[in-house]
DONU-281264 format. One record per residue: residue number from 1; x, y, z of N, C-alpha, C in turn. Coordinates in pm, whole numbers, padded with zeros to 5 digits. Layout:
N
R  seq     npx     npy     npz    capx    capy    capz     cpx     cpy     cpz
R  NUM       X       Y       Z       X       Y       Z       X       Y       Z
...
***
This chain:
270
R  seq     npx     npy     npz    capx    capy    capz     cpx     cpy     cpz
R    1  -00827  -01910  -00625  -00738  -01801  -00667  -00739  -01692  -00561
R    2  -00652  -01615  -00532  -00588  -01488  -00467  -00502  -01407  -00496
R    3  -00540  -01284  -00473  -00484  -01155  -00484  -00370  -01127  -00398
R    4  -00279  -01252  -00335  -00153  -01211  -00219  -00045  -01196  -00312
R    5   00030  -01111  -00328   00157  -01051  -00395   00259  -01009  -00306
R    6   00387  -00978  -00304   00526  -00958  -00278   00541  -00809  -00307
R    7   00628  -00739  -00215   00672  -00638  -00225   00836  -00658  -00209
R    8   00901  -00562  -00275   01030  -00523  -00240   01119  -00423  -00265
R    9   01193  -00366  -00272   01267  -00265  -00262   01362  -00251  -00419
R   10   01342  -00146  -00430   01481  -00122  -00557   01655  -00111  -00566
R   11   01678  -00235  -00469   01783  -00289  -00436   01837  -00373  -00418
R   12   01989  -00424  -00439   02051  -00604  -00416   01939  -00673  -00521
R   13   01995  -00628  -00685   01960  -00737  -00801   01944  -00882  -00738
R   14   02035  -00938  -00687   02056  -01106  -00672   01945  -01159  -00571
R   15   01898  -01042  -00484   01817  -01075  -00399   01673  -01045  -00419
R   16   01636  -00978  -00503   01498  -00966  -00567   01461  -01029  -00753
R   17   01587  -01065  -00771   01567  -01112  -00891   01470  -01255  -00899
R   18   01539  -01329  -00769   01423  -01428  -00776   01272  -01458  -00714
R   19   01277  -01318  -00643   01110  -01293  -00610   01061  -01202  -00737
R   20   01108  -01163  -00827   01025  -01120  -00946   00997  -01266  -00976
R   21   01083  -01345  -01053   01091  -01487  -01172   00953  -01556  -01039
R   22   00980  -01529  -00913   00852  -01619  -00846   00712  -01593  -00905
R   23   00737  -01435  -00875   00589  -01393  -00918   00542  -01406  -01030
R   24   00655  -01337  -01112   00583  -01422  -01260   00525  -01587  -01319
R   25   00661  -01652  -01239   00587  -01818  -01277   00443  -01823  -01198
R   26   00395  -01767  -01055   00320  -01820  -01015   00202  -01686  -01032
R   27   00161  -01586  -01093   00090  -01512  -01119   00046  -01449  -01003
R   28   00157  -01362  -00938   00111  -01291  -00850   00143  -01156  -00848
R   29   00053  -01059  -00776   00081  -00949  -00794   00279  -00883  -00736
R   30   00341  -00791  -00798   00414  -00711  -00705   00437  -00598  -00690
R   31   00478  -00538  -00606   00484  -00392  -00572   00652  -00364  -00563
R   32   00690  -00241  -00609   00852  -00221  -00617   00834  -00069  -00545
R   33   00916  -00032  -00445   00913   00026  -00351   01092   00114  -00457
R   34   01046   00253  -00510   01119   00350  -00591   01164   00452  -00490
R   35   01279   00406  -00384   01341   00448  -00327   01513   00496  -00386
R   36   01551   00378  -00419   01688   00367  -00461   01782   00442  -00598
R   37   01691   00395  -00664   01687   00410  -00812   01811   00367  -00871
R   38   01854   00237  -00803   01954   00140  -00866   01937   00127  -01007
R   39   02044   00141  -01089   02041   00139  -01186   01983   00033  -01262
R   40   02109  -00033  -01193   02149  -00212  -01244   01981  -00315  -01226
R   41   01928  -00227  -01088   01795  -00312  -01051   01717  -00292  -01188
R   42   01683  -00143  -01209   01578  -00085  -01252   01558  -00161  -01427
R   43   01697  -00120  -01427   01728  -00266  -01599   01646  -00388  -01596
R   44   01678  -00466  -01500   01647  -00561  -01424   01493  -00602  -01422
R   45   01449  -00461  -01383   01278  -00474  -01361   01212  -00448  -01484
R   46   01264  -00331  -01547   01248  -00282  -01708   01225  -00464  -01757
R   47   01360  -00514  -01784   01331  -00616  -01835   01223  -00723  -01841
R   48   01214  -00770  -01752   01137  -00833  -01683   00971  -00831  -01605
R   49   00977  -00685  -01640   00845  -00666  -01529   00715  -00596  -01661
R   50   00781  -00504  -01791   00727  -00420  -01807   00601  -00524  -01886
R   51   00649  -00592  -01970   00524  -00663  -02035   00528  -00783  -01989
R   52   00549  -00832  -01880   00502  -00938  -01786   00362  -00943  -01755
R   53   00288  -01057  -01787   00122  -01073  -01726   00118  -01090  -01586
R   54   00130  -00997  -01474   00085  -00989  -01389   00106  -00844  -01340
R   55   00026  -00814  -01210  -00011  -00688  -01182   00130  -00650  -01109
R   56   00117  -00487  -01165   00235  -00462  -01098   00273  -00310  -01054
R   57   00249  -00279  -00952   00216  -00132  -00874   00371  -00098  -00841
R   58   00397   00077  -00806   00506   00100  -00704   00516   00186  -00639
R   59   00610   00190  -00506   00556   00254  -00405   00665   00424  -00437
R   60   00598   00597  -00382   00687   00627  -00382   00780   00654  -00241
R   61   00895   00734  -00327   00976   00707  -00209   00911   00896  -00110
R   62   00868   00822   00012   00789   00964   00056   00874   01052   00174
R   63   01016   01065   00153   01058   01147   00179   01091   01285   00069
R   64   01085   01205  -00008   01115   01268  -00156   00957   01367  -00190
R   65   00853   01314  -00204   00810   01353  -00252   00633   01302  -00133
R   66   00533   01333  -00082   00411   01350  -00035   00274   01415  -00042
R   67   00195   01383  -00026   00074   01457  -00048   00085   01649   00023
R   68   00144   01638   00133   00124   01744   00211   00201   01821   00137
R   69   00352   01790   00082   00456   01875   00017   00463   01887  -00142
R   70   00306   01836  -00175   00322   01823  -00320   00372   01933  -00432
R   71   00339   02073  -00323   00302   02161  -00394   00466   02196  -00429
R   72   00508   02155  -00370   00723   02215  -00380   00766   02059  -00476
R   73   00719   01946  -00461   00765   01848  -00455   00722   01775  -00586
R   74   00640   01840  -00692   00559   01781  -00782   00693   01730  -00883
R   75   00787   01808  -00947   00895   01745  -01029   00940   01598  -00981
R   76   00943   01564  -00855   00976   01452  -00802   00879   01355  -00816
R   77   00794   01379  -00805   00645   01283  -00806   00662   01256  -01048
R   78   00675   01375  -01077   00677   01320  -01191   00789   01204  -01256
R   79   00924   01270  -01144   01007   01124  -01237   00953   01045  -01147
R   80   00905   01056  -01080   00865   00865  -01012   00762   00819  -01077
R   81   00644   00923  -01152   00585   00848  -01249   00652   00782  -01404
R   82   00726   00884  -01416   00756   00809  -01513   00920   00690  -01537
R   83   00957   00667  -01429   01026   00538  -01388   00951   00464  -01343
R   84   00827   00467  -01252   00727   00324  -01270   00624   00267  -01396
R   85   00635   00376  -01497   00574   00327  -01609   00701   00246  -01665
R   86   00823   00282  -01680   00893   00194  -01731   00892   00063  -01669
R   87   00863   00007  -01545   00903  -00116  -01539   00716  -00205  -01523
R   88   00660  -00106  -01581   00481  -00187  -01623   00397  -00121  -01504
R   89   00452  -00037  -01422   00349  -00004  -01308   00208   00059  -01364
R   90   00094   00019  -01259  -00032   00094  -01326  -00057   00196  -01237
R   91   00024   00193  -01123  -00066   00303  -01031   00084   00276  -00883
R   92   00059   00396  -00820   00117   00396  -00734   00077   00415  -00580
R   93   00150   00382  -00458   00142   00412  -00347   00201   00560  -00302
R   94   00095   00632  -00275   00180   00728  -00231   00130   00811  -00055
R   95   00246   00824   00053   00201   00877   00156   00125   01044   00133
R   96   00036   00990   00276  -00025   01176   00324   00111   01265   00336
R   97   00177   01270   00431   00287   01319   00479   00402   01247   00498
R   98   00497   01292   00579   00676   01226   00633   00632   01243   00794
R   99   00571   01265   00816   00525   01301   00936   00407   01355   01003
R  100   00336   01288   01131   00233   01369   01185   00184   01500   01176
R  101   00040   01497   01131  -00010   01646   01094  -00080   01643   01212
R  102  -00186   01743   01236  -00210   01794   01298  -00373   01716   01321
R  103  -00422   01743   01442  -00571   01629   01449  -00646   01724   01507
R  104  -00589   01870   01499  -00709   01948   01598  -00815   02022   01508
R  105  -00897   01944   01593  -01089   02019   01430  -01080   02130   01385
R  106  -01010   02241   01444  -01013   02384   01358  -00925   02382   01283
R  107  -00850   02338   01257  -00745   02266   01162  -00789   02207   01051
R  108  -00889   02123   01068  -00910   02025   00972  -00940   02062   00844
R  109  -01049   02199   00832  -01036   02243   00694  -00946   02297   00620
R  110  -00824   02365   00659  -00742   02403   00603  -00657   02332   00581
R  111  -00623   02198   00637  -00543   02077   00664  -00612   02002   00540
R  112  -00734   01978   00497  -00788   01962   00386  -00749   01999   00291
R  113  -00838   02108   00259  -00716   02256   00165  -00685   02193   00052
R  114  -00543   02234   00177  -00409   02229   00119  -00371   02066   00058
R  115  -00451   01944   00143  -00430   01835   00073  -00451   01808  -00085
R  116  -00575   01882  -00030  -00706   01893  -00204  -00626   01910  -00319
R  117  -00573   02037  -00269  -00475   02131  -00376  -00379   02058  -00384
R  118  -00312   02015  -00332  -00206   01921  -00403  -00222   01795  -00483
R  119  -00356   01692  -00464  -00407   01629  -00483  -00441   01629  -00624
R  120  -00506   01770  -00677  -00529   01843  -00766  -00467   01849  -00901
R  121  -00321   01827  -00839  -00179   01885  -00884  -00125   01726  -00985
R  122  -00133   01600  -00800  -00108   01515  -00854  -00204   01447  -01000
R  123  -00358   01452  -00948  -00429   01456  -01068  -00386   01492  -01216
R  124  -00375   01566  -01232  -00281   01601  -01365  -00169   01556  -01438
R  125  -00105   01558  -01342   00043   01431  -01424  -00025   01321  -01403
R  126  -00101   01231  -01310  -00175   01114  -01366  -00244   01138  -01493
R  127  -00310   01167  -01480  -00391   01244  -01658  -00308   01195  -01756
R  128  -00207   01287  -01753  -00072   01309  -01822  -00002   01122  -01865
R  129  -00011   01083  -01728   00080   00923  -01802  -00038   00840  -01744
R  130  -00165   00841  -01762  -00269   00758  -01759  -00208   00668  -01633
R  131  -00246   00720  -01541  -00174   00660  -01414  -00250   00698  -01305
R  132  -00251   00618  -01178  -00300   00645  -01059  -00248   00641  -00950
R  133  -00309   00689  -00807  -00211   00699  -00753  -00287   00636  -00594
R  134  -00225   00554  -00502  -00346   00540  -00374  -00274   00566  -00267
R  135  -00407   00660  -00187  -00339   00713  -00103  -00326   00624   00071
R  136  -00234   00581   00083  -00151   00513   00195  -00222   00565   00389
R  137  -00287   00503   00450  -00297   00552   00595  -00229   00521   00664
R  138  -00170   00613   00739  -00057   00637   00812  -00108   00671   00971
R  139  -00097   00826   01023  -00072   00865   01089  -00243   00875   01175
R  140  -00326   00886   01118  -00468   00912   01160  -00561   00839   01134
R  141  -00683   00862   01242  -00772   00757   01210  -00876   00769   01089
R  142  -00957   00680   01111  -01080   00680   00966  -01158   00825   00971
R  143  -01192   00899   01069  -01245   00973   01060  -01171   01079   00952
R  144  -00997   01127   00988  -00973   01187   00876  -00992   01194   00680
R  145  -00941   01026   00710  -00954   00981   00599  -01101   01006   00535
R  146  -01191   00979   00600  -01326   00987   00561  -01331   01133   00504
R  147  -01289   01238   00596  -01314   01349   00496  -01213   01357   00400
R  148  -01131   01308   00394  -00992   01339   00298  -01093   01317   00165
R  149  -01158   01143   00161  -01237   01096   00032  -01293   01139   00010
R  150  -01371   01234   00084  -01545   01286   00047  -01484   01436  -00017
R  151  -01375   01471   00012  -01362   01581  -00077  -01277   01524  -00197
R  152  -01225   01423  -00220  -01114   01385  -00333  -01280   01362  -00417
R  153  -01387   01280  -00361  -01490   01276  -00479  -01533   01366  -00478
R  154  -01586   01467  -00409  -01677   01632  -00439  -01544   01671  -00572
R  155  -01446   01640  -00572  -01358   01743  -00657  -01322   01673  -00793
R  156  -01422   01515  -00782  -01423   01477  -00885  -01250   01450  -00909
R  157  -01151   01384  -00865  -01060   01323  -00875  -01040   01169  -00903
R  158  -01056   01121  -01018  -01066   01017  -01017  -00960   00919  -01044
R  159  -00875   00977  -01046  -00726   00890  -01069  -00630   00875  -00891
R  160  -00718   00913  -00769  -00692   00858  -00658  -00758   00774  -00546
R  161  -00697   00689  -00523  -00760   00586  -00430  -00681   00555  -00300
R  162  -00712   00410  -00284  -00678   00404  -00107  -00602   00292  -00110
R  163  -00477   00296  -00033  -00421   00185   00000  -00402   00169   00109
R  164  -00483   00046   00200  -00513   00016   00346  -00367  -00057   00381
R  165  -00328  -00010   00520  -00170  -00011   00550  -00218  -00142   00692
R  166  -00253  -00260   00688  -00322  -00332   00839  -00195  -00338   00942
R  167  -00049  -00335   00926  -00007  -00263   01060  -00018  -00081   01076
R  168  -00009   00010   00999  -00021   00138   01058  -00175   00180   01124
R  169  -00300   00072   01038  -00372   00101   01171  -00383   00025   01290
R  170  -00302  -00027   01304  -00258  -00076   01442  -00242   00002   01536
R  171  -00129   00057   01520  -00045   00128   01575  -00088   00267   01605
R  172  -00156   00332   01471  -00190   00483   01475  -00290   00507   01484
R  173  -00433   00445   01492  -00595   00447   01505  -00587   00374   01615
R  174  -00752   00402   01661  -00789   00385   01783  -00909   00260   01713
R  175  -00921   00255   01587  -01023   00162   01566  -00968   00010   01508
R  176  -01075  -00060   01482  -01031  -00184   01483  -01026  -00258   01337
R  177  -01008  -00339   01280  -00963  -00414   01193  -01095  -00414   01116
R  178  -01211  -00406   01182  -01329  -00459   01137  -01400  -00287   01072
R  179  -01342  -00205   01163  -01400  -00070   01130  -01340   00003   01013
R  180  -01197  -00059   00986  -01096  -00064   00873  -01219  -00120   00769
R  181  -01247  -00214   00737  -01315  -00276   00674  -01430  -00228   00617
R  182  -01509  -00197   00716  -01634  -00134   00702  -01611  -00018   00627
R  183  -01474   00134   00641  -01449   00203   00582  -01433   00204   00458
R  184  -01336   00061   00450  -01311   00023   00278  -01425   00011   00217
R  185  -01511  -00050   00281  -01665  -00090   00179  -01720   00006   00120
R  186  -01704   00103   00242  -01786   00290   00204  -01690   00294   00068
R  187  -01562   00334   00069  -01462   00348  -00045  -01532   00299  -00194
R  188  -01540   00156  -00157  -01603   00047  -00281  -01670   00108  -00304
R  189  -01826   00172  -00242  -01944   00218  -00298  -01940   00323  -00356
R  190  -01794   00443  -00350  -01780   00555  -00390  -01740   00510  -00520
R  191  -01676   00409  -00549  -01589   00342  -00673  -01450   00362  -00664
R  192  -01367   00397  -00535  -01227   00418  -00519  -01185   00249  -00548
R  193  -01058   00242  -00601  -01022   00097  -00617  -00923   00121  -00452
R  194  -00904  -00048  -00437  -00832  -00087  -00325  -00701  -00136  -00332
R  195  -00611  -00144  -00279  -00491  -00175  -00250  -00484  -00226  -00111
R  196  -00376  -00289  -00076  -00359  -00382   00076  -00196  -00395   00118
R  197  -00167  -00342   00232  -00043  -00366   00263  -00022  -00491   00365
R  198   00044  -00594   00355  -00027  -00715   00492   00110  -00736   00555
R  199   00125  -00718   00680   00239  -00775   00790   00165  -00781   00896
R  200   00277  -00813   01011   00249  -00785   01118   00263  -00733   01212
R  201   00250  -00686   01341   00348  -00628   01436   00246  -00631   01583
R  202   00341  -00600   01732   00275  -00639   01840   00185  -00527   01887
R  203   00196  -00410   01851   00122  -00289   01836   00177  -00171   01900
R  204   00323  -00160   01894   00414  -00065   01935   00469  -00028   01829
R  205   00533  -00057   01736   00612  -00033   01615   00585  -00068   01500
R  206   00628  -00033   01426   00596  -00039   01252   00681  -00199   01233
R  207   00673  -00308   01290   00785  -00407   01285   00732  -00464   01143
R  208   00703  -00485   01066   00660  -00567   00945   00710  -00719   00939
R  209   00651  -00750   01058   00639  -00954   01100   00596  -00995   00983
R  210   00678  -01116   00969   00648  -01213   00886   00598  -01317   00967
R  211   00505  -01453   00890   00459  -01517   01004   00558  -01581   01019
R  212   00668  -01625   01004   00725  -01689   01077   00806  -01608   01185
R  213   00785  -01513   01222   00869  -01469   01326   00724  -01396   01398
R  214   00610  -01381   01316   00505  -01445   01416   00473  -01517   01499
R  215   00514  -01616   01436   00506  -01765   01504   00618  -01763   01642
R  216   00743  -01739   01579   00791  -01759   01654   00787  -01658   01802
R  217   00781  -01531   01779   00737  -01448   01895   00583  -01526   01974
R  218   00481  -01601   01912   00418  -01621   01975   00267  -01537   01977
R  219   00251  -01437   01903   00160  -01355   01843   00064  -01364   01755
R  220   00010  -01480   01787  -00061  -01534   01585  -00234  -01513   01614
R  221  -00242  -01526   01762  -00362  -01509   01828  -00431  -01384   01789
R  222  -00540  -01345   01865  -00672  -01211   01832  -00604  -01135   01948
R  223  -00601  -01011   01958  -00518  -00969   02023  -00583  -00859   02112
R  224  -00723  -00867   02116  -00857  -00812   02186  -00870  -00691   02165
R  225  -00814  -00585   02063  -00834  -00463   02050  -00874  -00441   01896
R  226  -00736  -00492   01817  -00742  -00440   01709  -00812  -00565   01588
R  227  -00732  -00677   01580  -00725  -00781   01524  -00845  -00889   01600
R  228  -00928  -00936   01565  -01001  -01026   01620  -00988  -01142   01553
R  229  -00917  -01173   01422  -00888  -01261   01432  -00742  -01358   01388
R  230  -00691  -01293   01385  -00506  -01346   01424  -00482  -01345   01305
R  231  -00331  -01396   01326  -00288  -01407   01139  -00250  -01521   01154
R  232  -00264  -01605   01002  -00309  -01564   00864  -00451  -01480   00882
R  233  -00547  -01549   00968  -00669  -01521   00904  -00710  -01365   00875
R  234  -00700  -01294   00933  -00690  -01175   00898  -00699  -01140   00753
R  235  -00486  -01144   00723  -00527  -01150   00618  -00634  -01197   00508
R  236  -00667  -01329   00492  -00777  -01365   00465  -00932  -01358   00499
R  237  -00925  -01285   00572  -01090  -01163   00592  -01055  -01094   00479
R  238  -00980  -00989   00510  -00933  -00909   00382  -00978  -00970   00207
R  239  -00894  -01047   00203  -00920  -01107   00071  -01022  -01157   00063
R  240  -01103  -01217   00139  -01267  -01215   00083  -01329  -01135   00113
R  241  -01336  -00996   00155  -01410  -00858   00158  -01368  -00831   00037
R  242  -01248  -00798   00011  -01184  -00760  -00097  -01115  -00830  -00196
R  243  -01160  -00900  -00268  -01124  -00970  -00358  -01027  -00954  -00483
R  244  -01060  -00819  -00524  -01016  -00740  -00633  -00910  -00668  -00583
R  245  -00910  -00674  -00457  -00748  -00574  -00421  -00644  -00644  -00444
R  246  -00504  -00566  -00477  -00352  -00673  -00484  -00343  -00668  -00295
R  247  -00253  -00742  -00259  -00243  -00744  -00148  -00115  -00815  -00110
R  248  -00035  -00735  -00107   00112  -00733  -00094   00147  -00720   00036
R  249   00239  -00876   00077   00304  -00881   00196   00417  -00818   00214
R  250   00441  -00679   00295   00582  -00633   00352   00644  -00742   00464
R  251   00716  -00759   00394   00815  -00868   00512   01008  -00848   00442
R  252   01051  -00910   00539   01183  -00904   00464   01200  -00982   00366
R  253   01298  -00923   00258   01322  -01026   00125   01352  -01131   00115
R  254   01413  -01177   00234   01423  -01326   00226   01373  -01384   00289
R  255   01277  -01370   00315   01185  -01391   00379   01042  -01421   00309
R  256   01021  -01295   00191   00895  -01316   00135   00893  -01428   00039
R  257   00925  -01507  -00012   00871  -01638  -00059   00765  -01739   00029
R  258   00902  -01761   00126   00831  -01838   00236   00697  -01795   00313
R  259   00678  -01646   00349   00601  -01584   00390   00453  -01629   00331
R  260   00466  -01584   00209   00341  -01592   00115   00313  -01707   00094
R  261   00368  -01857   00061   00334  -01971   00057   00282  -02015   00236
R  262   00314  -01986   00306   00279  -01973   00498   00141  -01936   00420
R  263   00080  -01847   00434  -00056  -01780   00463  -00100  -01838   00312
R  264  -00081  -01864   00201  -00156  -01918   00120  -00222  -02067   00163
R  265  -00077  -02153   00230  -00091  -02284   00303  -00182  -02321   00418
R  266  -00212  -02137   00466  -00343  -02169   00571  -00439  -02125   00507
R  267  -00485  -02112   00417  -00639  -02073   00332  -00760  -02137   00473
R  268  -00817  -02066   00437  -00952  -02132   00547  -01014  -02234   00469
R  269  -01089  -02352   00527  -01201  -02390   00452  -01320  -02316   00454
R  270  -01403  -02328   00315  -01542  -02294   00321  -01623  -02389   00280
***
């Protein structure tokens, strides 16, 4: 058994209708990305998703609404909680910012702060619809994050956690796949729950590769910095560190069927 699940967008019914009916026949997690707020979809997911037996998270939409801007932005964060309770969500993805903050150390406590305090904020309407929320790495390395957690637990917040993004630390940390890892474990021992975002990319852009256009670019290898050991396997480090996390492939929609049966089809032996 595994924790690999499907993500997709709140858009084009005809084209996500049959990656829900997948996930449900085959018991996998999914994540619905509450950008759109298609009507016709949201029916759609209502139907279908809310008392469905399998896990089912959503992302928000973080132009709308972020950790950094919570404090202007909280009405928004509430209807997005309460349109992902309608379609069964237990908890959500939500970004630090829309954009790069700031990385200079005299900064950092007040750059804190103000996270805390909004954090604070979100805490409460979770309260409110027994809901959670994990917070997404983006722009900075583990070191931020590290203090971000150590004050979300000093403040006794317990309705936020972490959702590990394995292309944004590609791209935006200087550390490696394995130091990702090691961070999450610290997380585990605090009792933060986990979340997993899985694609790929060559380490310039946010590209969200699927393996087959892995494959086909030629990229599947260890790539001597970040990844030591290629994809699939990767992913599957992940899932046996983390067992209990959902771990939802971003790839394109027509794409993610095939995607997820690819990397289930390379399981490692043990």
């Amino acid at each position: 058994m595994h924790n690999f699940g499907l993500k997709f967008l709140d858009k084009n019914p005809s084209r996500i209708g049959p990656i829900v009916d997948y996930a449900i026949q085959h018991g996998r997690p999914v994540e619905v990305g509450l950008y759109f707020r298609d009507t016709q979809v949201l029916k759609l997911l209502e139907g279908k998703l809310f008392n469905a037996p399998i896990r089912v998270n959503a992302h928000t939409d973080h132009e709308r609404c972020n950790v950094f801007n919570l404090n202007r932005t909280q009405d928004h964060l509430h209807d997005h909680i309460r349109m992902a309770r309608s379609i069964g969500s237990a908890y959500s993805v939500l970004h630090i910012s829309d954009l790069p903050m700031t990385l200079r150390p005299a900064l950092r406590p007040a750059l804190l702060k103000l996270l805390l305090d909004n954090l604070e904020r979100a805490e409460e309407l979770c309260t409110i619809h027994d809901y959670r929320l994990h917070l997404e790495n983006i722009w900075h390395p583990i070191s931020f994050y590290r203090d971000l957690f150590e004050g979300v637990h000093a403040r006794g917040l317990s309705r936020i956690h972490f959702c590990f993004d394995i292309g944004h630390a590609k791209i935006w940390s200087g550390e490696s796949l394995d130091d990702w890892m090691d961070f999450m474990d610290d997380l585990a021992a605090m009792e933060f729950n986990l979340h997993c975002h899985l694609h790929a990319n060559q380490g310039f852009t946010d590209e969200h590769l699927s393996m087959a256009e892995v494959n086909a670019r030629g990229i599947g290898g260890a790539d001597g910095y970040y990844n030591s050991y290629g994809y699939p396997a990767a992913f599957w480090m992940l899932e046996e560190r983390f067992p209990n996390a959902a771990k939802v492939f971003e790839v394109k929609p027509e794409q993610a069927i095939a995607n997820l049966e690819t990397v289930v089809a390379a399981r490692p032996l043990t």
